[in-house]
C-alpha positions as CSV (number, residue, x, y, z in Angstrom):
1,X,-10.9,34.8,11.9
2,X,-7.7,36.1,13.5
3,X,-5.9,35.0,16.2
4,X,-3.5,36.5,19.1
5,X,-2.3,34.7,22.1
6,X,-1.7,36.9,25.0
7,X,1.5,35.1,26.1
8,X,1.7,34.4,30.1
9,X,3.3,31.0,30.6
10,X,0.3,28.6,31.8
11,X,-2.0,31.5,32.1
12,X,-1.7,32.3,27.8
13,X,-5.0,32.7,26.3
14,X,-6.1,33.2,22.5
15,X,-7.9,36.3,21.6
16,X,-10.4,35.2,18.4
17,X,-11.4,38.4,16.0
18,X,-13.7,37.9,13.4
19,X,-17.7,37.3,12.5
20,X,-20.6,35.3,13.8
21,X,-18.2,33.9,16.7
22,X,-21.1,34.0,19.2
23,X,-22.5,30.7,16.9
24,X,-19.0,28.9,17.2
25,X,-19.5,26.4,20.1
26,X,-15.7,24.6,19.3
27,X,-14.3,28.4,20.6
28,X,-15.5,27.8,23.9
29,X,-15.9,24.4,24.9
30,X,-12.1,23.5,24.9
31,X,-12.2,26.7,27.6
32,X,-14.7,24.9,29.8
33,X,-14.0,22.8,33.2
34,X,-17.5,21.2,33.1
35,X,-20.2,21.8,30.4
36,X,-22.1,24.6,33.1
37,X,-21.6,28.6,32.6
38,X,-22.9,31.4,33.7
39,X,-23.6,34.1,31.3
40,X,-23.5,37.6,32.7
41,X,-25.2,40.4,30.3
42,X,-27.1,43.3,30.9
43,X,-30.9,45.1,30.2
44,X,-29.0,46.0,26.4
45,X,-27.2,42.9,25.3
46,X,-29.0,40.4,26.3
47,X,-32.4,40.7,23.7
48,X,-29.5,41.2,21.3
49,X,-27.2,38.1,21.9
50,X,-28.0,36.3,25.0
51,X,-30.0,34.0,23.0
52,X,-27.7,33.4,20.0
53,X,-25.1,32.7,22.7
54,X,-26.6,30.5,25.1
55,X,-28.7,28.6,22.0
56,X,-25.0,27.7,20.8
57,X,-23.7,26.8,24.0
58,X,-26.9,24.8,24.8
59,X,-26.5,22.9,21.7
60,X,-23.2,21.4,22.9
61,X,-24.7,20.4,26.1
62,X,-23.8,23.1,27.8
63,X,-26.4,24.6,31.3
64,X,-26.9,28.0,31.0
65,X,-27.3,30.7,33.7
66,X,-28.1,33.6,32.7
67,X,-27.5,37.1,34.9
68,X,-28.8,39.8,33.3
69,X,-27.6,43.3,35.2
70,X,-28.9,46.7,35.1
71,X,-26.9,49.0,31.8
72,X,-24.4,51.6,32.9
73,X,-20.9,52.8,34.4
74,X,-23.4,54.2,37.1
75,X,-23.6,50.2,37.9
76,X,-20.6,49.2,38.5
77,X,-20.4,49.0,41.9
78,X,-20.5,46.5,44.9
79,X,-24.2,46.4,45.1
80,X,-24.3,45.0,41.4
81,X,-21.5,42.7,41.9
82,X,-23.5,41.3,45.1
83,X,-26.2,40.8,42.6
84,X,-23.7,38.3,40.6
85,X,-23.1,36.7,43.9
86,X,-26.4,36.0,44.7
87,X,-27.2,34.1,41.1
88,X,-24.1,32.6,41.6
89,X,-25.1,31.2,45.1
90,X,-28.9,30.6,44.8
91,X,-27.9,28.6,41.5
92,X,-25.6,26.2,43.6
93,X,-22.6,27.2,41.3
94,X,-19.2,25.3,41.7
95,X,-15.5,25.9,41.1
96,X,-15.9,24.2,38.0
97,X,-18.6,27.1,36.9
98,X,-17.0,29.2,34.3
99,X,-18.3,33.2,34.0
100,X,-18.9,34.1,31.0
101,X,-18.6,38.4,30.4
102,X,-21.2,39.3,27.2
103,X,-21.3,42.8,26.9
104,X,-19.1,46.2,27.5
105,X,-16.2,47.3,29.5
106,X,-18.8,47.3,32.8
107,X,-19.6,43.7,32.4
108,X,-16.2,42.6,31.7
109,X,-14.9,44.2,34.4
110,X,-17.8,43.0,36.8
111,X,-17.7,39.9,35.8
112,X,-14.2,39.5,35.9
113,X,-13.6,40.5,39.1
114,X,-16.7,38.3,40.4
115,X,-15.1,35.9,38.9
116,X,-11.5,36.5,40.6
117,X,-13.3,36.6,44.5
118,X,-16.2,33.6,43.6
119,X,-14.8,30.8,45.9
120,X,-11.8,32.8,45.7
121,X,-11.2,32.1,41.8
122,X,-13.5,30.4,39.3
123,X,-12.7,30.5,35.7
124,X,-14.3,33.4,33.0
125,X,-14.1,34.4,29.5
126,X,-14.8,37.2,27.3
127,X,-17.3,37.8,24.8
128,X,-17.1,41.6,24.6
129,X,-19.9,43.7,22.6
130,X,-18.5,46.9,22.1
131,X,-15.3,48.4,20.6
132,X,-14.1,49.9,23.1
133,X,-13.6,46.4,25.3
134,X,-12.7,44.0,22.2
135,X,-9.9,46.6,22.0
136,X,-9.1,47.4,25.4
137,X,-11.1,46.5,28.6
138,X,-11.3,42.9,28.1
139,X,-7.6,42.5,27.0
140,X,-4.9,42.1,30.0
141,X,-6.7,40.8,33.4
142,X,-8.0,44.4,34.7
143,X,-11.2,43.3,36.7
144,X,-12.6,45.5,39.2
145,X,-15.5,48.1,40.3
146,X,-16.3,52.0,40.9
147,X,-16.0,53.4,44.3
148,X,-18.0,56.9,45.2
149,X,-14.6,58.3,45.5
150,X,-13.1,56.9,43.2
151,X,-13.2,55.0,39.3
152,X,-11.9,51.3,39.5
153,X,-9.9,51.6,43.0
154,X,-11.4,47.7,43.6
155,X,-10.2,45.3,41.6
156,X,-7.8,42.5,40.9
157,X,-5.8,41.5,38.1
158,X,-7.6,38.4,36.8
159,X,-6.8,36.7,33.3
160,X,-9.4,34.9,31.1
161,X,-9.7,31.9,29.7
162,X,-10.3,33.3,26.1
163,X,-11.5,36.3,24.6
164,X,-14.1,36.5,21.9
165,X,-14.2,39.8,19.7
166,X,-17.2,39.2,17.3
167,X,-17.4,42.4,15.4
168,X,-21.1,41.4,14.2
169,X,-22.1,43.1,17.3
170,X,-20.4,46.7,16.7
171,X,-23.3,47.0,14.0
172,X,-25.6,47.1,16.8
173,X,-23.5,49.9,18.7
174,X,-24.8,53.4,18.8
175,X,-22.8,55.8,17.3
176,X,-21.6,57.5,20.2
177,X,-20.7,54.5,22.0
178,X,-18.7,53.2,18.7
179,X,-16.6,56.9,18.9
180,X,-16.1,56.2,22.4
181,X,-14.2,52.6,21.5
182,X,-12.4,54.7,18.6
183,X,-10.4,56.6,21.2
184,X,-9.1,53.7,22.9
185,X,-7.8,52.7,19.1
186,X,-6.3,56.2,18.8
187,X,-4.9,56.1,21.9
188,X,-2.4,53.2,20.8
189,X,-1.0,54.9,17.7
190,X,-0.5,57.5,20.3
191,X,1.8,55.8,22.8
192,X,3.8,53.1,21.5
193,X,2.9,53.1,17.2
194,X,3.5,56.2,15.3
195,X,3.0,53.8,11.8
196,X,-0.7,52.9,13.0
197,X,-1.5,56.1,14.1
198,X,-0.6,57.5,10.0
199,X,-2.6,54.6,9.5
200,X,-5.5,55.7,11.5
201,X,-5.4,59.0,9.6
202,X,-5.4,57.9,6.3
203,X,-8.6,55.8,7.1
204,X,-10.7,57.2,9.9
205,X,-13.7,58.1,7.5
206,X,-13.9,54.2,6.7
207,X,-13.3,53.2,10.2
208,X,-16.4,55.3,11.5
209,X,-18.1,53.9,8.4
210,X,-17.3,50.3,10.2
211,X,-15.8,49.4,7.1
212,X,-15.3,45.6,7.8
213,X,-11.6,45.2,6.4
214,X,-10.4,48.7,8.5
215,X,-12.4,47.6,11.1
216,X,-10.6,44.5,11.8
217,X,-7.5,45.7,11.3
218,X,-7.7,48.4,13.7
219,X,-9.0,45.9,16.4
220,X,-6.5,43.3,15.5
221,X,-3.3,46.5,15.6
222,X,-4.9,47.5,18.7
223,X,-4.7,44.0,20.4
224,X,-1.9,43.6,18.9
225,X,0.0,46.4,21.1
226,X,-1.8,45.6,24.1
227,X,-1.1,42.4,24.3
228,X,2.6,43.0,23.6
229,X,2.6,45.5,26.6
230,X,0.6,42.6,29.2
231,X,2.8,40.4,28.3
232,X,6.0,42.3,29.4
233,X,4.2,44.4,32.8
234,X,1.2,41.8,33.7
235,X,0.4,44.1,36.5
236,X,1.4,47.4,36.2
237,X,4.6,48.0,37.7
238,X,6.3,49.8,34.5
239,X,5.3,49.8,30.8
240,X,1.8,49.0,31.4
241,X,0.9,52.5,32.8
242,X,1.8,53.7,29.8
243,X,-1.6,52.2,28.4
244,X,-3.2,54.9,30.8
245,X,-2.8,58.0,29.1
246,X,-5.4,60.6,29.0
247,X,-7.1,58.3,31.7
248,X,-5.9,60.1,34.6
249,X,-7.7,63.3,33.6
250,X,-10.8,61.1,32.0
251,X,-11.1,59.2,35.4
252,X,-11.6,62.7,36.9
253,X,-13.8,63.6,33.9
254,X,-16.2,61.0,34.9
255,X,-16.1,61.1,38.8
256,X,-16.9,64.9,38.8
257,X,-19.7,65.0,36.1
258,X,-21.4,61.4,37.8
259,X,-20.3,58.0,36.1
260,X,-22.2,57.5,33.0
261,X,-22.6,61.2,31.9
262,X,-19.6,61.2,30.3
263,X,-18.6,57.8,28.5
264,X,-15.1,56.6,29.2
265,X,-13.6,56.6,25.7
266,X,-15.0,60.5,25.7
267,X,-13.6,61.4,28.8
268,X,-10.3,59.5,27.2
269,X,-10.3,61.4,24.8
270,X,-10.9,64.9,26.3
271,X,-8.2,63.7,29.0
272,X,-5.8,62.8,26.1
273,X,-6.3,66.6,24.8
274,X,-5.2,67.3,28.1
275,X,-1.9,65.2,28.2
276,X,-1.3,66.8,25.2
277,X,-1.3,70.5,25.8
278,X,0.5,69.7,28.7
279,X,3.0,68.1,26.6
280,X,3.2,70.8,24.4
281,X,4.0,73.3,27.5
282,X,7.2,71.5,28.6
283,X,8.3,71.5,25.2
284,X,7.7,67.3,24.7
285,X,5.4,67.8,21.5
286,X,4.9,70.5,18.9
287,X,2.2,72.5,17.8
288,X,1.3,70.1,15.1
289,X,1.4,67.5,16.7
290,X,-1.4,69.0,18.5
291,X,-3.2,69.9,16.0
292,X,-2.9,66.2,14.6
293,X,-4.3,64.5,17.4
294,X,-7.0,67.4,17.8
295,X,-7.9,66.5,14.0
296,X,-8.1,62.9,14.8
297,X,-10.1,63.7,17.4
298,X,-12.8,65.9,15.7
299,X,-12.3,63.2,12.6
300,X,-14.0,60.4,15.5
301,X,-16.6,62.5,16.5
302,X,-14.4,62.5,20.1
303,X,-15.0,65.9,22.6
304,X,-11.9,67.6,22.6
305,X,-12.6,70.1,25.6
306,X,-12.7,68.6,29.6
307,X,-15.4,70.4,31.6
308,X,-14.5,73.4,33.5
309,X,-13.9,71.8,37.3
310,X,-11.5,74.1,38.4
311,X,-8.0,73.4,39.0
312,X,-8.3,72.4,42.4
313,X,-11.1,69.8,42.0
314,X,-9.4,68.7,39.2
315,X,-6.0,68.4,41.3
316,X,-8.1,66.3,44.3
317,X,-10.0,64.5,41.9
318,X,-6.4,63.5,40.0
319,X,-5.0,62.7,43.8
320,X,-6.5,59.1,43.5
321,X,-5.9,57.5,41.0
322,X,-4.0,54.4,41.3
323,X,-0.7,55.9,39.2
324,X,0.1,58.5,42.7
325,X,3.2,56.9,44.3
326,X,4.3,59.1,46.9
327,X,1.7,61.8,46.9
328,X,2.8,62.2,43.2
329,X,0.4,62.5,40.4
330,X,1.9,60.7,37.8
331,X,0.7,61.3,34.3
332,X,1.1,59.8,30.9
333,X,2.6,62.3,28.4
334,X,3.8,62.6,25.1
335,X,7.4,63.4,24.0
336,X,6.2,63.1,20.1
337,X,3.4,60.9,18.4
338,X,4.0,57.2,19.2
339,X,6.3,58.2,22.2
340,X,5.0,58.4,25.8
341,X,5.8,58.5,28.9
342,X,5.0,58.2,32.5
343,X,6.3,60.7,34.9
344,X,5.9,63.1,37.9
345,X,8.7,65.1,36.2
346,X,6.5,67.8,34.7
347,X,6.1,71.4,35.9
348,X,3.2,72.4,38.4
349,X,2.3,75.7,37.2
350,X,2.1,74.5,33.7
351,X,-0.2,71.8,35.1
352,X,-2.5,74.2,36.5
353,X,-2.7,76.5,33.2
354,X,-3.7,72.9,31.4
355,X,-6.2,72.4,34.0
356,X,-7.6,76.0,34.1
357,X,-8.7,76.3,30.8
């Protein structure tokens, strides 16, 4: 097992990556106010793990609740979260009640936020199931929920208690939800590690092979720079956004097309394709740095072409995210592989050719 500590004065908390962690009771208990948890899952995860989980948490004397949610992005929403209430409530559950997320980036978020607005602040943790939330989504504090108009515009910043990356459940993972994760990995070399995106090159065909030594490295390198990046910006204000590229066209990606249609790490990736021709037109990256991040792409089993919106939809679609200040659509781009940066510096016309093709 490896360890990082996502450093935030009292609010620090260990991240644990390794195997069979969902059987190590001592992980969690030291985590716990009072021996009683509520485990939020969904229809997926929970024949998979709920059991394991709450058999080892039972074990040391721990109550279980479970909550067991519908699957889907197209559930994240305030009618779902009401459902979290509800357990929470009928089940007579106290301050002292810690959350526990088991599952994706939807349940971690869900569960965090519930968690944040529960008698205004109960604590949680993290037990996340797929690769794409042990290396991203359950990282840093983002909690929050879809809103028809736009992808998380609710939310708060809420930290964990302790995060919990067992990578015995990535076997389980369908393909297309592992390549999903692998372009939040990519995405890191891309924006603030030149050396681990070489790396990522050299090994992708063992990565996607889920190679157990590349595997844990790339999650580890991948906390790694996140948790760098939380510790300096907590909540957003500077660095942090930088964490957001490719997610500005992938947010619209998944609003236009219906939430779930398009996974998030697809839409990611299609987005970062985006940022990166983009790039390319105001002269910040070159033609082969293009074509790298295209090969690393294909190489992932990533799309690498955004549906054809038009630019207009696009442009209203792009209008809320959370990065406008000012009326400003301010995007991530690249000024060279392992360089990024956020800015509403870019040319308009050039914008629309990206977004017209």
């Amino acid at each position: 097992m490896q360890t990082l500590n996502v450093e935030l004065a009292s609010r620090s908390y260990p991240i644990h990556i390794g195997r069979n962690l969902l059987s190590q009771a001592e992980l969690i208990l030291p985590h716990l106010k009072r021996k009683q948890v509520a485990i939020v899952t969904n229809t997926t995860v929970a024949p998979l793990y709920l059991d394991k989980l709450s058999k080892t948490l039972i074990n040391a004397g721990v109550r279980v609740t479970p909550i067991i949610l519908p699957d889907g992005e197209a559930y994240k929403n305030s009618e779902t979260l009401n459902k979290i209430y509800d357990a929470l409530l009928e089940n007579r559950s106290e301050r002292s009640t810690t959350l526990i997320a088991l599952g994706g980036g939807v349940i971690g978020d869900l569960t965090g936020y519930a968690a944040a607005t529960y008698l205004r602040g109960v604590p949680f943790i993290q037990i996340p199931t797929t690769l794409l939330s042990q290396v991203d989504s359950s990282v840093g504090g983002k909690t929050g929920i879809n809103h028809p108009l736009g992808k998380n515009m609710i939310g708060a910043f809420y930290q964990p208690q302790v995060v919990l990356a067992d990578i015995d459940t990535l076997q389980t993972l369908p393909p297309r939800e592992f390549s999903a994760g692998v372009a939040e990995v990519i995405k890191y070399g891309l924006i603030r590690d030149a050396d681990f995106f070489d790396w990522l090159e050299v090994n992708m065909e063992k990565l996607m092979a889920l190679d157990e030594a590349v595997l844990s490295y790339a999650i580890f390198r991948s906390c790694q720079n996140k948790t760098e990046v939380v510790a300096r910006d907590e909540h957003e204000n500077g660095e942090r956004a930088l964490l957001n590229l490719g997610h500005t066209f992938g947010h619209a990606i998944e609003n236009a097309m219906g939430y779930g249609v398009w996974l998030h790490g697809e839409a990611v990736a299609a987005g970062t394709m985006m940022a990166a021709r983009l790039s390319e037109r105001m002269g910040w990256l070159t033609n082969q740095d293009v074509q790298r991040i295209h090969a690393i792409f294909t190489a992932a089993n990533l799309p690498l072409n955004a549906p054809k919106l038009g630019v207009e939809k696009y442009l209203n679609l792009m209008q809320l995210d959370k990065k406008v200040a000012d009326g400003k659509i301010r995007l991530v781009l690249q000024q060279g592989i392992g360089k990024s940066v956020i800015t509403s510096d870019y040319d308009i016309e050039k914008l629309r050719e990206t977004l017209a093709l």
